[in-house]
C-alpha positions in Angstrom: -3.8 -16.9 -16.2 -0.4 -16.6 -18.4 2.2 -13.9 -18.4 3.6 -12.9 -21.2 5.9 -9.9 -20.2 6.2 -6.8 -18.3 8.2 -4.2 -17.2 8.7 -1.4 -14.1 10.0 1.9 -14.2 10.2 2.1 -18.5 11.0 5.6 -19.8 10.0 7.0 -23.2 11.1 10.6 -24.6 8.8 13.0 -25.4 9.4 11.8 -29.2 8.5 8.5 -28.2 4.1 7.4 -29.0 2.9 3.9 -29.0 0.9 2.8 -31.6 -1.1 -0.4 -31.7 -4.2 0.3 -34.5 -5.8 -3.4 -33.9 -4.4 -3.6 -30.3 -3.1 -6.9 -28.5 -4.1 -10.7 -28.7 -3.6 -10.1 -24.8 -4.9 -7.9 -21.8 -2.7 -5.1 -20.9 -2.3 -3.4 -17.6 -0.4 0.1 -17.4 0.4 1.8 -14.0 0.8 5.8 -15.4 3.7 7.3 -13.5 3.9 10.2 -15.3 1.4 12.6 -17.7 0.3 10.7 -21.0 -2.3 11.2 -24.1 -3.6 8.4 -24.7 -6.5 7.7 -27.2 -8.3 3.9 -26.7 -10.8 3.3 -29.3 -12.1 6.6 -30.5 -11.6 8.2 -27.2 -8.9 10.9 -26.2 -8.0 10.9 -22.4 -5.2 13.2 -20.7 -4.1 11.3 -17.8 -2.2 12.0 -14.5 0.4 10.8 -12.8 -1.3 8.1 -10.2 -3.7 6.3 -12.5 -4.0 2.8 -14.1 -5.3 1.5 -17.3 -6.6 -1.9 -18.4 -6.6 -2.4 -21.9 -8.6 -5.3 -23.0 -7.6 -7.6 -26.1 -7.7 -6.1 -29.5 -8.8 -2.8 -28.3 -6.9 0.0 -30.6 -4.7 2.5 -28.9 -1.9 4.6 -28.8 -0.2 7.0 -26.3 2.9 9.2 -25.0 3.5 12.2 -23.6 4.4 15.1 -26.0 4.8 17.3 -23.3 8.2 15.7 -21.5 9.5 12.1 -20.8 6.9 9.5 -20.2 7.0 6.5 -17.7 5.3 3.1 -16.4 5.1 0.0 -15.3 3.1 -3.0 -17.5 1.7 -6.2 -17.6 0.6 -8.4 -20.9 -1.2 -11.1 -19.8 -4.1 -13.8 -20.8 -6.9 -15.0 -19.3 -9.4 -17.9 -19.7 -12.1 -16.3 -18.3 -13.2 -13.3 -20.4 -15.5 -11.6 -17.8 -12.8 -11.7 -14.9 -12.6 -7.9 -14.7 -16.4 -7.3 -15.0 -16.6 -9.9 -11.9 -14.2 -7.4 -10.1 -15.9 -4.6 -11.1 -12.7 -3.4 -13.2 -13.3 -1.1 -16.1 -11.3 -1.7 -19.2 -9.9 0.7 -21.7 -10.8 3.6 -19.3 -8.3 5.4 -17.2 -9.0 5.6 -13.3 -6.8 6.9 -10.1 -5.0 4.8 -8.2 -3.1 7.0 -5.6 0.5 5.8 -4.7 2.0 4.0 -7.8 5.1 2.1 -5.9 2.7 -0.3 -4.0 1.3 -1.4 -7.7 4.7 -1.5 -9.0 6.5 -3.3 -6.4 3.8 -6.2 -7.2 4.1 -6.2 -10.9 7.9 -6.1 -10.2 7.8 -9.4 -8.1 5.2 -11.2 -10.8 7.9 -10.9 -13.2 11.0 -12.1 -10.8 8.6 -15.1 -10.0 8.3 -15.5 -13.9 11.8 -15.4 -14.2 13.7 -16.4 -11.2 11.1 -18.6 -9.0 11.8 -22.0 -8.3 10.2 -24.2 -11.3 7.7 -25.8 -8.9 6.1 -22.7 -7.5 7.2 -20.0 -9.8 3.1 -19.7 -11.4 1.5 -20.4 -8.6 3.4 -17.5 -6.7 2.8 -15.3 -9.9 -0.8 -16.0 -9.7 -0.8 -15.3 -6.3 1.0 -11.9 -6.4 -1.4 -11.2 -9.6 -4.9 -11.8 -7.4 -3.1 -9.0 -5.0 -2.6 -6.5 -7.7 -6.0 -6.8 -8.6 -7.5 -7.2 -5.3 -5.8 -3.3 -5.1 -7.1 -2.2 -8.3 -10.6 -3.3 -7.2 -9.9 -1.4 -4.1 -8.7 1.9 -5.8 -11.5 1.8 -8.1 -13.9 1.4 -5.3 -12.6 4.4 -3.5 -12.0 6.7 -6.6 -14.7 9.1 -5.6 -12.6 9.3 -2.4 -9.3 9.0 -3.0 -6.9 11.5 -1.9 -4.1 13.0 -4.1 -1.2 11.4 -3.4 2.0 13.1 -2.1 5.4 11.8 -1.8 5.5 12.0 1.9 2.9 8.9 2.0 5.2 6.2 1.3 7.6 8.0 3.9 4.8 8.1 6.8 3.3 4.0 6.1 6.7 2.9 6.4 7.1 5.3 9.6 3.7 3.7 11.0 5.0 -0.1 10.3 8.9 0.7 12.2 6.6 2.3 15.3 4.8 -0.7 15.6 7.8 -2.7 15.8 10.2 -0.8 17.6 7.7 0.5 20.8 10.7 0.7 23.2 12.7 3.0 21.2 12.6 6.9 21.7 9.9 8.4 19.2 9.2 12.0 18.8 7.8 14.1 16.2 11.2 16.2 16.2 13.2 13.4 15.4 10.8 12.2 12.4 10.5 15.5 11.4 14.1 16.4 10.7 14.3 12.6 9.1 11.5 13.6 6.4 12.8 17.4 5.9 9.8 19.4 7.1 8.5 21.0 10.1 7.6 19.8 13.4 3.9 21.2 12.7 3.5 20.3 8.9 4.6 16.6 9.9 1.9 16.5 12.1 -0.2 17.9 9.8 0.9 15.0 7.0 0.3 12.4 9.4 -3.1 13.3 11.1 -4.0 14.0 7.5 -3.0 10.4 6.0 -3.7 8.4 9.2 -6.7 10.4 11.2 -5.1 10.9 14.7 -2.2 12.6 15.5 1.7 11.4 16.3 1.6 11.3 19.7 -2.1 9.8 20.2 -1.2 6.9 17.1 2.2 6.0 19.3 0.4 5.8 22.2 -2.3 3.8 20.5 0.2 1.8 19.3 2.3 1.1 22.4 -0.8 -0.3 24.7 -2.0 -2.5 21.8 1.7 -4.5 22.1 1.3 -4.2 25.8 -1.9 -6.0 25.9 0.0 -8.7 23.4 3.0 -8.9 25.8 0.8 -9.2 28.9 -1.5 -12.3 27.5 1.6 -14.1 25.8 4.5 -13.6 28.2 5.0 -13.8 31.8 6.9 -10.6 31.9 6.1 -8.1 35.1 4.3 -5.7 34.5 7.5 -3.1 34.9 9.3 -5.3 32.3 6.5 -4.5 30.4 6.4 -1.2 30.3 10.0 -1.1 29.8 9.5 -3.4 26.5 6.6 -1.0 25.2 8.8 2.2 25.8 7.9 3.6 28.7 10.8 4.8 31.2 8.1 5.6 33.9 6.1 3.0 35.3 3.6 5.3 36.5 2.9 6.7 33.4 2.5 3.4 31.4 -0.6 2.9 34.1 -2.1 6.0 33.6 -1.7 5.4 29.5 -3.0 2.3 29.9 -5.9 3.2 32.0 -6.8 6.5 30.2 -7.0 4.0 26.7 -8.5 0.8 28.1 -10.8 2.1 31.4 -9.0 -0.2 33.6 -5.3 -1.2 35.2 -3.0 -3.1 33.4 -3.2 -5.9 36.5 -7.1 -6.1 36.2 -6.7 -6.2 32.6 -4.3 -9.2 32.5 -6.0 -11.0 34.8 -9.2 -10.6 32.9 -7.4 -11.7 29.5 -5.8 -14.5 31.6 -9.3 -15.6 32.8 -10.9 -15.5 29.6 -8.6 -18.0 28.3 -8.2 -20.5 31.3 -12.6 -20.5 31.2 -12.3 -20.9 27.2 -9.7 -23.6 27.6 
């Protein structure tokens, strides 16, 4: 694999169409972040914001949006293997959803800085790496086309929300305070999350809070009150009845168990 060039975030007027009659040498990959015509081949395709576009070598095509500014990120590349995307089960020259653009272009984004700035003796080999993830995602979006849900700007706003509740259990989380954060309702935040995630707030930062519990308890030799304490729980009593109500047993039978486990496996 060999990159050739790229770019993230490039903006066209409404003026502005590409035209390439007899295509590229190379393989092309375009992450659509706004509206765009685009004709490939002989074919005329209107395509949404959310969508990507592999465009194989010497495939004629042209695009722009007529209609206001257009916008994406791209990829020329080469590959050795001329079936690579078929082994993926990638479609070229035809337009498909993708959801959420910014996860696509934060990994085009470090490709190039790899290109560019990444030390001489790893710099391809972390661009290749970075490139099997991009496509690993395509194949995934692809997959789940039928499925996938239209994507709204709260999404990126609610995954990192998920990641800092996983790692900051002992703070004070409620749906007020996240709400305000985001600028909507208490109720249509819950709705957003339950929505994206399939259980709500409260049950998710529950969920979350008794899975680091059981971490702390079989890698520490914290009490049990530290414990709870650590996981974000200002009443004792209530981190046992959590616990119990998730896991069917205490949090003393269930370190012992875990502890047990190990010392017979050891």
């Amino acid at each position: 694999m060999e990159i050739i060039k790229g770019g993230c975030g490039t903006r066209h007027p409404s003026s502005y169409r590409m035209s390439r009659p007899e295509g590229l040498t190379n393989y092309v990959i375009l992450i659509v972040r706004t509206s765009g015509e685009f004709q490939i081949n002989d074919r005329h395709h209107d395509v949404l914001p959310g969508h990507a576009l592999i465009l194989a070598p010497h495939t004629p095509y042209f695009y722009g949006n007529s209609k206001g500014e257009y916008m994406d990120d791209w990829l020329h590349f080469n590959l050795d293997d001329t079936s690579f995307f078929q082994k993926h089960g990638l479609p070229t020259n035809e337009p498909f959803p993708i959801g959420n653009t910014e996860m696509f272009t934060s990994f085009i984004r470090q490709i190039l800085w790899e290109k560019s700035y990444g030390h001489p003796a790893f710099s391809n080999q972390n661009a290749e790496a970075v490139f099997t993830v991009l496509i690993n995602h395509l194949t995934a979006a692809h997959s789940n086309k039928d499925s996938l849900k239209p994507f709204n700007h709260f999404q990126e706003q609610l995954q990192l929300l998920r990641l800092e509740l996983q790692h900051t259990a002992s703070e004070n989380h409620n749906i007020h305070k996240h709400a305000h954060k985001m600028g909507v309702s208490e109720s249509y935040f819950q709705h957003l999350y339950r929505d994206l995630f399939g259980i709500s707030f409260q049950q998710d930062l529950i969920r979350l809070r008794i899975d680091y519990a059981k971490y702390i308890m079989t890698t520490t030799d914290l009490t049990l009150e530290q414990i709870a304490e650590v996981c974000g729980y200002t009443n004792e009593v209530h981190f046992y009845r959590q616990f119990k109500k998730q896991m069917g047993i205490t949090p003393s039978k269930y370190r012992k168990s875990a502890n047990r486990f190990d010392s017979d496996r050891g």
